[in-house]
py3Dmol code that shows the C-alpha trace and the ligand (Angstrom):
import py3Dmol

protein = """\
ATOM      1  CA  UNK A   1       0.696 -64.583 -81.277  1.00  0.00           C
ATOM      2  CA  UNK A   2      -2.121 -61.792 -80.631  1.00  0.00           C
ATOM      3  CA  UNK A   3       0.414 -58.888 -81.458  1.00  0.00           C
ATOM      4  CA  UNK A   4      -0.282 -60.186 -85.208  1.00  0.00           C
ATOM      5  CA  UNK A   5      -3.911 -59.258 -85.240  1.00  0.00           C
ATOM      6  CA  UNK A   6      -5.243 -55.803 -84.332  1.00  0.00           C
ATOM      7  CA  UNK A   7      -7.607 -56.046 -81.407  1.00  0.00           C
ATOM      8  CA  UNK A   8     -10.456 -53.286 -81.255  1.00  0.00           C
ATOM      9  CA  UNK A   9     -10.623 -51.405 -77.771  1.00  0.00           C
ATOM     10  CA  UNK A  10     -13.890 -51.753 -78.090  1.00  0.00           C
ATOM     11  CA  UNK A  11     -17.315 -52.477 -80.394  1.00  0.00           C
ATOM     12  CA  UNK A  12     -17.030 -49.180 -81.666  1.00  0.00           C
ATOM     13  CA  UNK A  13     -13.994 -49.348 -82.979  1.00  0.00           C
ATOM     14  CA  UNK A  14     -14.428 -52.043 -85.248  1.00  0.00           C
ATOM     15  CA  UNK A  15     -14.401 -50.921 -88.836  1.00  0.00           C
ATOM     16  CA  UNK A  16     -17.692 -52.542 -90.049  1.00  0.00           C
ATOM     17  CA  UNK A  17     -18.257 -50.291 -92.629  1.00  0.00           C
ATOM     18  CA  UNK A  18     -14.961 -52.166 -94.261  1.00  0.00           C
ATOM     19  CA  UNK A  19     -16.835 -55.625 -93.474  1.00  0.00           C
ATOM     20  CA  UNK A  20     -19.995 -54.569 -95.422  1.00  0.00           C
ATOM     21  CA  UNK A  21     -19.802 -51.822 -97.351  1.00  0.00           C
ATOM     22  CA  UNK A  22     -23.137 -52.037 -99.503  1.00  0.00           C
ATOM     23  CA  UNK A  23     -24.927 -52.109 -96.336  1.00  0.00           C
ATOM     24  CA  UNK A  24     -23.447 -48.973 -95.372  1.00  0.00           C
ATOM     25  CA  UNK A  25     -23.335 -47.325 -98.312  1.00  0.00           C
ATOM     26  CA  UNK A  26     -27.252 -47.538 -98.713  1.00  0.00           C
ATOM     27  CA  UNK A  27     -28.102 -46.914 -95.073  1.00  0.00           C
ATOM     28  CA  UNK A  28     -28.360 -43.178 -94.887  1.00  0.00           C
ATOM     29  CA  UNK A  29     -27.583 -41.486 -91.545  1.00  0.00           C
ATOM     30  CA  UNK A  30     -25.544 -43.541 -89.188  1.00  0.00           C
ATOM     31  CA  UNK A  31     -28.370 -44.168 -86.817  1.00  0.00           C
ATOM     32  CA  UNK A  32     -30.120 -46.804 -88.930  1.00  0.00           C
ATOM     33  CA  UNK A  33     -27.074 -48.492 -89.684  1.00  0.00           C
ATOM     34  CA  UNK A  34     -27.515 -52.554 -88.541  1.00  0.00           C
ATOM     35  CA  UNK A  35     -25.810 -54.365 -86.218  1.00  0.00           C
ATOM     36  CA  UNK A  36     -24.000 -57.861 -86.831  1.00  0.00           C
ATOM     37  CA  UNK A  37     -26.533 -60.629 -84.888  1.00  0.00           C
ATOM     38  CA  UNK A  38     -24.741 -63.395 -85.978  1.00  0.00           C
ATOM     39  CA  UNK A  39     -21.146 -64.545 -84.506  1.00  0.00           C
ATOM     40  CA  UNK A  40     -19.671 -68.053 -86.448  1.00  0.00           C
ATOM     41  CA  UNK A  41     -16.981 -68.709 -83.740  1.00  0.00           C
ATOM     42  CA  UNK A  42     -13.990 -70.786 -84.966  1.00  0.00           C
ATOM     43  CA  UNK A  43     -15.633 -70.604 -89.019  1.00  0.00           C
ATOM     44  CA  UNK A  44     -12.825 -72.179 -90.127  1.00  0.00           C
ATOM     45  CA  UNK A  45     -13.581 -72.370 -93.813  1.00  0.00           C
ATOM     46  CA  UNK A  46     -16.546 -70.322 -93.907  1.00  0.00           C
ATOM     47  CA  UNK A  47     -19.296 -72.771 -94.877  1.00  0.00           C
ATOM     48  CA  UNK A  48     -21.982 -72.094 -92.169  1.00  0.00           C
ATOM     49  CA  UNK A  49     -21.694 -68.697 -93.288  1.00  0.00           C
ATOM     50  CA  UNK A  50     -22.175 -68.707 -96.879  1.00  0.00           C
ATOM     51  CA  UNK A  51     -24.753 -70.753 -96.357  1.00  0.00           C
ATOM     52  CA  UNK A  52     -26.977 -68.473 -93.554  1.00  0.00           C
ATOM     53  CA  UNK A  53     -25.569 -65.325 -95.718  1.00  0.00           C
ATOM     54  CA  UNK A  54     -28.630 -66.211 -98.515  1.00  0.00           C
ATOM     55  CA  UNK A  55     -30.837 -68.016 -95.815  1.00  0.00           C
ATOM     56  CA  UNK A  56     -30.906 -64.519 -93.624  1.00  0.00           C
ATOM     57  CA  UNK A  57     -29.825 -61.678 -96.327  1.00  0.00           C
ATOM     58  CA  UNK A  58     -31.022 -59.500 -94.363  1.00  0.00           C
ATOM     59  CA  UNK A  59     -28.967 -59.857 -91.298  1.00  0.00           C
ATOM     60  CA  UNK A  60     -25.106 -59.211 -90.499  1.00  0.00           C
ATOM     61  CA  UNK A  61     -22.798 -61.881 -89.762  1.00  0.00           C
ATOM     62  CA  UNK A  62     -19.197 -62.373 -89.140  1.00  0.00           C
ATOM     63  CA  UNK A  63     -16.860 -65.646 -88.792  1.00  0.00           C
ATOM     64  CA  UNK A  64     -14.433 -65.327 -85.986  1.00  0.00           C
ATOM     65  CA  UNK A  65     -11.150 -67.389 -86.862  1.00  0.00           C
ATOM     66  CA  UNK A  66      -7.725 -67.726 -85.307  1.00  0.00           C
ATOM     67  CA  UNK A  67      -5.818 -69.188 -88.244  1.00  0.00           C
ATOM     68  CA  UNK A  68      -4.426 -66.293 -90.579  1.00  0.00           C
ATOM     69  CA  UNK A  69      -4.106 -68.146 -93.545  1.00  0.00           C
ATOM     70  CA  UNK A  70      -7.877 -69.791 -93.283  1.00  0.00           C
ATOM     71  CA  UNK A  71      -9.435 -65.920 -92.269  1.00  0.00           C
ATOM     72  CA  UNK A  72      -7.764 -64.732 -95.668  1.00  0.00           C
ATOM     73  CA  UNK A  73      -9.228 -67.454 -97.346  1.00  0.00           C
ATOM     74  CA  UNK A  74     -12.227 -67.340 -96.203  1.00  0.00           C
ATOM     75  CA  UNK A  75     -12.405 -63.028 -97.013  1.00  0.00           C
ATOM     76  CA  UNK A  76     -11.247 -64.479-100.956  1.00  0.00           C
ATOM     77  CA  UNK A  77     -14.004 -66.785-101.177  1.00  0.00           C
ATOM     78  CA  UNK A  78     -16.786 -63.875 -99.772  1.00  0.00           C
ATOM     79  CA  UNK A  79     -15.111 -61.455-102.009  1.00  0.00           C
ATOM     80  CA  UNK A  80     -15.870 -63.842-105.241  1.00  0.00           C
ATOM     81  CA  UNK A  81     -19.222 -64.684-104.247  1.00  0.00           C
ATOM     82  CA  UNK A  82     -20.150 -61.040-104.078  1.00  0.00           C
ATOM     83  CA  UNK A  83     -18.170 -60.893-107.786  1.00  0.00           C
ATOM     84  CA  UNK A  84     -19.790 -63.501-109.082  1.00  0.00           C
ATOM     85  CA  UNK A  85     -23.353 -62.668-107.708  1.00  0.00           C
ATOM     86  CA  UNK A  86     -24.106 -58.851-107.536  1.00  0.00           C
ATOM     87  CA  UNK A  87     -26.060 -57.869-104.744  1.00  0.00           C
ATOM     88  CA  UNK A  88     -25.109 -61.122-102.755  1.00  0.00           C
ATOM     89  CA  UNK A  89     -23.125 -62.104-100.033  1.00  0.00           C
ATOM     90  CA  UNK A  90     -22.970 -58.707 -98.688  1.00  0.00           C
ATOM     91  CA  UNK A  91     -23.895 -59.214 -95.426  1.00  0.00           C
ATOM     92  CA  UNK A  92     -21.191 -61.663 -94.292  1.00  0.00           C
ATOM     93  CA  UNK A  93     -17.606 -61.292 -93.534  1.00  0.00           C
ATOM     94  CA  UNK A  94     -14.834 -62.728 -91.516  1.00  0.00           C
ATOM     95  CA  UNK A  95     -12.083 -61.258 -88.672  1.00  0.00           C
ATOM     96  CA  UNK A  96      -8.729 -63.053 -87.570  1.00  0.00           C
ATOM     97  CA  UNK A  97      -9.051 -62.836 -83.732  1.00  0.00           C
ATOM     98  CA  UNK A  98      -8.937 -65.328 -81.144  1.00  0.00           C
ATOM     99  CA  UNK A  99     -12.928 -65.474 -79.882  1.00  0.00           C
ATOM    100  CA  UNK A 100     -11.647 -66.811 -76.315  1.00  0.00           C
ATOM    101  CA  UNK A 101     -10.278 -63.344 -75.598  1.00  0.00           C
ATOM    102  CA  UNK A 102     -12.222 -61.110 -77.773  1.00  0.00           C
ATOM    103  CA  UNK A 103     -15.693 -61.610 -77.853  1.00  0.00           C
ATOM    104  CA  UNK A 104     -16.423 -58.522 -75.423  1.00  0.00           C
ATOM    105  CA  UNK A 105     -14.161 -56.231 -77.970  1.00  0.00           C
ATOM    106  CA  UNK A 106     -15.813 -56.663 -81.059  1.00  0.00           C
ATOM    107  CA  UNK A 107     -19.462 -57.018 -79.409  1.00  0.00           C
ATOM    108  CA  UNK A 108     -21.899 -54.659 -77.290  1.00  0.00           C
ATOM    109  CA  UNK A 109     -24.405 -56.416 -74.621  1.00  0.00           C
ATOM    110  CA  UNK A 110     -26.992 -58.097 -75.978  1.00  0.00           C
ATOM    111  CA  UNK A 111     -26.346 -57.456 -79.122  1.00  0.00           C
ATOM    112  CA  UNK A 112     -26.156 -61.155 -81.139  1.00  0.00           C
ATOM    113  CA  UNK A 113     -29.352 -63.358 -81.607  1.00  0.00           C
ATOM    114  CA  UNK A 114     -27.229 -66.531 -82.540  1.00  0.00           C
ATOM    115  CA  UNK A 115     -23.531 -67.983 -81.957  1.00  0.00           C
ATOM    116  CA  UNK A 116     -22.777 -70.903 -83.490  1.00  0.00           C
ATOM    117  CA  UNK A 117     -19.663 -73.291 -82.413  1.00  0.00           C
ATOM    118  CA  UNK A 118     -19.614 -75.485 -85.060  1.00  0.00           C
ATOM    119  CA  UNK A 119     -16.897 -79.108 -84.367  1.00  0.00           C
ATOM    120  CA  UNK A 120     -14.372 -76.863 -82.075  1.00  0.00           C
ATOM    121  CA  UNK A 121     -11.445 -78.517 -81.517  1.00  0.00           C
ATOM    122  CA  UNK A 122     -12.092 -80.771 -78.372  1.00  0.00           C
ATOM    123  CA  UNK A 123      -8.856 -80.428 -76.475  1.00  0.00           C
ATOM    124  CA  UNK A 124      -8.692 -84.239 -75.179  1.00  0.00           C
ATOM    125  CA  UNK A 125      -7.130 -83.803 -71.984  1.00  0.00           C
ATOM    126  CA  UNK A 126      -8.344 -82.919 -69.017  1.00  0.00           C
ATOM    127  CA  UNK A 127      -5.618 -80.151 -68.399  1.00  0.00           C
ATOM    128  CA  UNK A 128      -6.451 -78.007 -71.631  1.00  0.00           C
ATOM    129  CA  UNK A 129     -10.367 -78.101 -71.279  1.00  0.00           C
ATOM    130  CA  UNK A 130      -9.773 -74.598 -70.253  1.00  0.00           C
ATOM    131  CA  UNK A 131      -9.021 -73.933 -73.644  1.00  0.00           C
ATOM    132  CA  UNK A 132     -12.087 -75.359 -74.820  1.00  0.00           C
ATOM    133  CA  UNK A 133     -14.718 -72.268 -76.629  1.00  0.00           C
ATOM    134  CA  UNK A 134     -17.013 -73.792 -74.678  1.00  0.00           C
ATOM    135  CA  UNK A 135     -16.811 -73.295 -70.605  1.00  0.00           C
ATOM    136  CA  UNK A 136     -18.496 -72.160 -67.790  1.00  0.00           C
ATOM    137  CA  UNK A 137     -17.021 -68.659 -67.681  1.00  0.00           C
ATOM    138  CA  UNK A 138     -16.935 -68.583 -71.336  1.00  0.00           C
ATOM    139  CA  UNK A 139     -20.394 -68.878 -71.136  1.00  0.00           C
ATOM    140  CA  UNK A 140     -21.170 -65.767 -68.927  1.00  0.00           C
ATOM    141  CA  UNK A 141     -19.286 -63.792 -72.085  1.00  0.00           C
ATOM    142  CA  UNK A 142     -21.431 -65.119 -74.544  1.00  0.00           C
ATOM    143  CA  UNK A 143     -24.389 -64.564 -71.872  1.00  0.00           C
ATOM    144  CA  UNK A 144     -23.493 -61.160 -72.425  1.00  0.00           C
ATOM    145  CA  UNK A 145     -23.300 -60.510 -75.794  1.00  0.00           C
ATOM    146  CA  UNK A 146     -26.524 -62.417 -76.861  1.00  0.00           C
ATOM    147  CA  UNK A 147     -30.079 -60.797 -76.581  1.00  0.00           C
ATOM    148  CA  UNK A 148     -32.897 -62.666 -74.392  1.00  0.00           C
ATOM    149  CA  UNK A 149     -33.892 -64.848 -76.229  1.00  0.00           C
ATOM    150  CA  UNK A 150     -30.688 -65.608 -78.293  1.00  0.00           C
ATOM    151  CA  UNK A 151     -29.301 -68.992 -78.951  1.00  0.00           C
ATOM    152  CA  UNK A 152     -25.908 -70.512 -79.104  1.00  0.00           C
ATOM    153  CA  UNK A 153     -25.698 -73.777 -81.383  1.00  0.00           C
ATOM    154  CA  UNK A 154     -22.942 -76.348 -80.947  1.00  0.00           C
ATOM    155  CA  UNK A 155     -21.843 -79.461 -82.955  1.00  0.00           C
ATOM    156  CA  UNK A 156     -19.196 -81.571 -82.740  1.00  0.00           C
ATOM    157  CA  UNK A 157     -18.591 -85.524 -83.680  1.00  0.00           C
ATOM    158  CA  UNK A 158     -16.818 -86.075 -80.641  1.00  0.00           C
ATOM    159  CA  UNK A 159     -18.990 -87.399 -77.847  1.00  0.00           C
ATOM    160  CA  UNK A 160     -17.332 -86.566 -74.549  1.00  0.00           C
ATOM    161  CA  UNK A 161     -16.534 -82.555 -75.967  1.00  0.00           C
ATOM    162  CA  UNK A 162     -20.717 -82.932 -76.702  1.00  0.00           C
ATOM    163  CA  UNK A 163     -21.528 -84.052 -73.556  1.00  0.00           C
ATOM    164  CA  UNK A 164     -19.077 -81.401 -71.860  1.00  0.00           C
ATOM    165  CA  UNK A 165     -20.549 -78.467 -73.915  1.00  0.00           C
ATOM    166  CA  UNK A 166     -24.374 -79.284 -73.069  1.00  0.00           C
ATOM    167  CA  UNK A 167     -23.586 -79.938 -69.306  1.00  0.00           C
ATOM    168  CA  UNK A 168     -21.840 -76.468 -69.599  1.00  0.00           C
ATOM    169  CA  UNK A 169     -24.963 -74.981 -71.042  1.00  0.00           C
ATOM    170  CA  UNK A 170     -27.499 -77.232 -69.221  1.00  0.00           C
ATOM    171  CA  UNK A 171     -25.860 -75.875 -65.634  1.00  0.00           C
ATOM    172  CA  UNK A 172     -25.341 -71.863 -66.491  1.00  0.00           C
ATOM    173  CA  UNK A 173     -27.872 -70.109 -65.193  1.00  0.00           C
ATOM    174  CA  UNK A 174     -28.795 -68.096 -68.470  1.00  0.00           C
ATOM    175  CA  UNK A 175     -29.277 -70.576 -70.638  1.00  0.00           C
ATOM    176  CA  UNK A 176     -32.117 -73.465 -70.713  1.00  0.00           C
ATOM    177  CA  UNK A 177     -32.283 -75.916 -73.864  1.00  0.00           C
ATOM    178  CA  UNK A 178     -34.636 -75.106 -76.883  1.00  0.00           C
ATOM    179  CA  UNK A 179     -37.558 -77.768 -77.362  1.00  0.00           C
ATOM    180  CA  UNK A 180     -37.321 -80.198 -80.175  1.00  0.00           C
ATOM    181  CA  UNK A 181     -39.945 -78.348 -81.619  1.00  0.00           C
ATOM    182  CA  UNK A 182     -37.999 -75.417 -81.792  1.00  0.00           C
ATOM    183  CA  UNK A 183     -35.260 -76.953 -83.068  1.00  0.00           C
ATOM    184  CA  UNK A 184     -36.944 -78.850 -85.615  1.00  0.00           C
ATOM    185  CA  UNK A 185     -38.864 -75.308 -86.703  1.00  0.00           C
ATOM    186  CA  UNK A 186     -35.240 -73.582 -86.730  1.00  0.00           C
ATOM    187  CA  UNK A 187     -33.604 -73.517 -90.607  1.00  0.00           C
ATOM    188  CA  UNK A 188     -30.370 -72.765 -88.857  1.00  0.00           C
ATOM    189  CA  UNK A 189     -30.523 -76.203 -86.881  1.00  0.00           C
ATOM    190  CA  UNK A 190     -30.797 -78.109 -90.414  1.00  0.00           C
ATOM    191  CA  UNK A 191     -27.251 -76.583 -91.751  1.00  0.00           C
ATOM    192  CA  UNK A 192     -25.637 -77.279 -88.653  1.00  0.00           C
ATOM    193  CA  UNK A 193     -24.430 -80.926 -89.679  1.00  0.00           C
ATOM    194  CA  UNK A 194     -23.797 -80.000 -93.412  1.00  0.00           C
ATOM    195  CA  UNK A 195     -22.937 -76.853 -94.242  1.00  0.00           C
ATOM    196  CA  UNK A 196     -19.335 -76.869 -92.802  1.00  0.00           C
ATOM    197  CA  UNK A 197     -16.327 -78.437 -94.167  1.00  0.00           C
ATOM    198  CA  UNK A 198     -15.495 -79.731 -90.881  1.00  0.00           C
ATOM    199  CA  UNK A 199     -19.887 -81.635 -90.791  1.00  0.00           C
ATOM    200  CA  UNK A 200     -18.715 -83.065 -94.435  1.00  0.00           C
ATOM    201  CA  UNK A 201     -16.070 -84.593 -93.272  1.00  0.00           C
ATOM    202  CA  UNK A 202     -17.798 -86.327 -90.522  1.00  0.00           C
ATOM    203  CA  UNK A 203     -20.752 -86.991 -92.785  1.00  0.00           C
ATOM    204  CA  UNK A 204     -18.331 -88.522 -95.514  1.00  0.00           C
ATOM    205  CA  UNK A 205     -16.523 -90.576 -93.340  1.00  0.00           C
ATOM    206  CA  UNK A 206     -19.994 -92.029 -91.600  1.00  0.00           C
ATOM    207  CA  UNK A 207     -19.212 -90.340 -87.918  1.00  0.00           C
ATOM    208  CA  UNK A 208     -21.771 -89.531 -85.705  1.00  0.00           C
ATOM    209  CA  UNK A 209     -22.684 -86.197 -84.106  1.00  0.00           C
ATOM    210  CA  UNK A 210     -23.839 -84.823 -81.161  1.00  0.00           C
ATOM    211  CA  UNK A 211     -25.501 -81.202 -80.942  1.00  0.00           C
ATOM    212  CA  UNK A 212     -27.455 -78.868 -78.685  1.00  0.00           C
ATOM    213  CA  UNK A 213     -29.081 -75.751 -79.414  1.00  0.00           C
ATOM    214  CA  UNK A 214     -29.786 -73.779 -76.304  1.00  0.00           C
ATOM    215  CA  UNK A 215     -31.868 -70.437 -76.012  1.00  0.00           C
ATOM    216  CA  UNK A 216     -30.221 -67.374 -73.477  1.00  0.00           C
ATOM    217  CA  UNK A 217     -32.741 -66.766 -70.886  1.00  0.00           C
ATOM    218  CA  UNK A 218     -32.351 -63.819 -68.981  1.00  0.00           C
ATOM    219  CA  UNK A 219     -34.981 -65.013 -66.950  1.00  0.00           C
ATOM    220  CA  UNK A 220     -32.979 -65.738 -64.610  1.00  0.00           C
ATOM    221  CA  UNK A 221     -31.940 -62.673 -63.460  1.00  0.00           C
ATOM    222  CA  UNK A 222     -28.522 -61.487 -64.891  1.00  0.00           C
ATOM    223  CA  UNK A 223     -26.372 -59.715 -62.028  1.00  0.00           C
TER     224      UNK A 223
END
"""
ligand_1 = """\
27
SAM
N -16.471 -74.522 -87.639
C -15.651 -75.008 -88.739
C -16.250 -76.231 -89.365
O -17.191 -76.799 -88.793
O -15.794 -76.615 -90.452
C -14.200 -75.254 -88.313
C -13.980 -76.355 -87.300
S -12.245 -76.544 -86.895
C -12.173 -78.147 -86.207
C -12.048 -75.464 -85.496
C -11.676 -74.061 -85.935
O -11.654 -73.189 -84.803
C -10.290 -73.979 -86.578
O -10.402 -73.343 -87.824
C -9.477 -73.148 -85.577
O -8.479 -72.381 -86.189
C -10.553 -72.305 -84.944
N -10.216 -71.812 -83.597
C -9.673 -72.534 -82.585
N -9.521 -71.755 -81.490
C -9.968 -70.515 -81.823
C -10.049 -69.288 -81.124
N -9.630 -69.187 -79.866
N -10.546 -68.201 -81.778
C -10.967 -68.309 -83.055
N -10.915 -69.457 -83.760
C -10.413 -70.547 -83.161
"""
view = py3Dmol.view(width=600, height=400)
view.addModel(protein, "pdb")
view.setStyle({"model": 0}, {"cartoon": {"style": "trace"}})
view.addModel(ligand_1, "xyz")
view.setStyle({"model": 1}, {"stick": {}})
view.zoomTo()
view.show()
């Protein structure tokens, strides 16, 4: 249950100096210290993230899982990789938390450019789509927490939980879809499909998938 995971009260009480120290070690005064921009919700193993950590060194990032045992995995493996290769992997980390309740806690407004939801689990029935990481009022949460101008990416090989996720997205007011040549310009969009476990999987066993990348426009007038 949640009692088994310490929740922040709020953005500023997470202990990201813990979750990268080199970055804050060589930042100086606290005032130039970076935010984390990128949110892997549901990381699972981690892949997405180890592979965006040396595609964007430069930028923060942090996996959001529920399972205890994967998180602590997942914290070995980035602890290796910044063993193993000195001055890398030192901008991305990992937090056991459950992302349907937290988000707001561990994030200020505006403050992501990308969240990716990479295969969630599709919760068949029609009775637990409310558990689903993808939903209208989820949305208005991760509204919130992007910038204008930030996207959310989802994947998944299952084609009714695709189709639910981009009518989701396609009928909240704050989002619109990105153009295929956006998407096609995007190196984030080309590690969708492979760099997870979960996308290897589905690639080894032939499946199909279904994704959408769609940009947060504030546009339309947030209230
Ligand atoms: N994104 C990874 C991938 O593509 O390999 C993992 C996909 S796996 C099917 C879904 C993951 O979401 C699981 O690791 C599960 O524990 C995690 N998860 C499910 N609900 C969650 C929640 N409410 N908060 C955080 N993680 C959650």
């Amino acid at each position: 249950s949640d009692s088994h995971f310490p929740v922040p009260i709020s953005p500023n009480h997470v202990e990201y100096s813990h979750h990268y120290p080199q970055f804050f070690s060589s930042a100086g005064e606290v005032g130039s210290i970076k935010k984390v921009q990128f949110a892997d919700i549901g990381c699972g193993f981690g892949g997405l993230l180890i592979s965006l950590s040396t595609l964007f060194p430069e930028t923060l990032m942090i996996g959001m899982e529920l399972r205890d045992k994967v998180t602590e995995y997942v914290k070995e493996r980035i602890l290796a990789l910044r063993t193993t290769n000195p001055g890398q992997y030192q901008n991305v980390s990992v937090v056991r938390t459950n992302s349907m309740k937290y988000i707001p806690n561990y994030f200020e407004k505006g403050q992501l450019t990308k969240m990716f939801f990479l295969f969630p689990d599709p919760h068949f029935k029609e009775k637990n789509h409310r558990r689903r990481v993808i939903s209208p009022h989820l949305l208005d949460e991760y509204a919130y927490v992007l910038e204008v101008g930030g996207i959310i990416y989802t994947i998944t090989d299952v084609e009714e939980l695709g189709d639910w996720m981009k009518t989701c997205l396609e009928n909240h007011p704050m989002f619109e879809a990105l153009t295929e040549e956006e998407l096609h310009a995007d190196p984030a969009v080309k590690l969708l499909s492979t760099a997870t476990e979960e996308g290897q999987k589905v690639a080894r066993n032939g499946g199909q998938t279904f994704q959408a990348g769609q940009g947060c426009d504030f546009s339309g007038g947030v209230i």
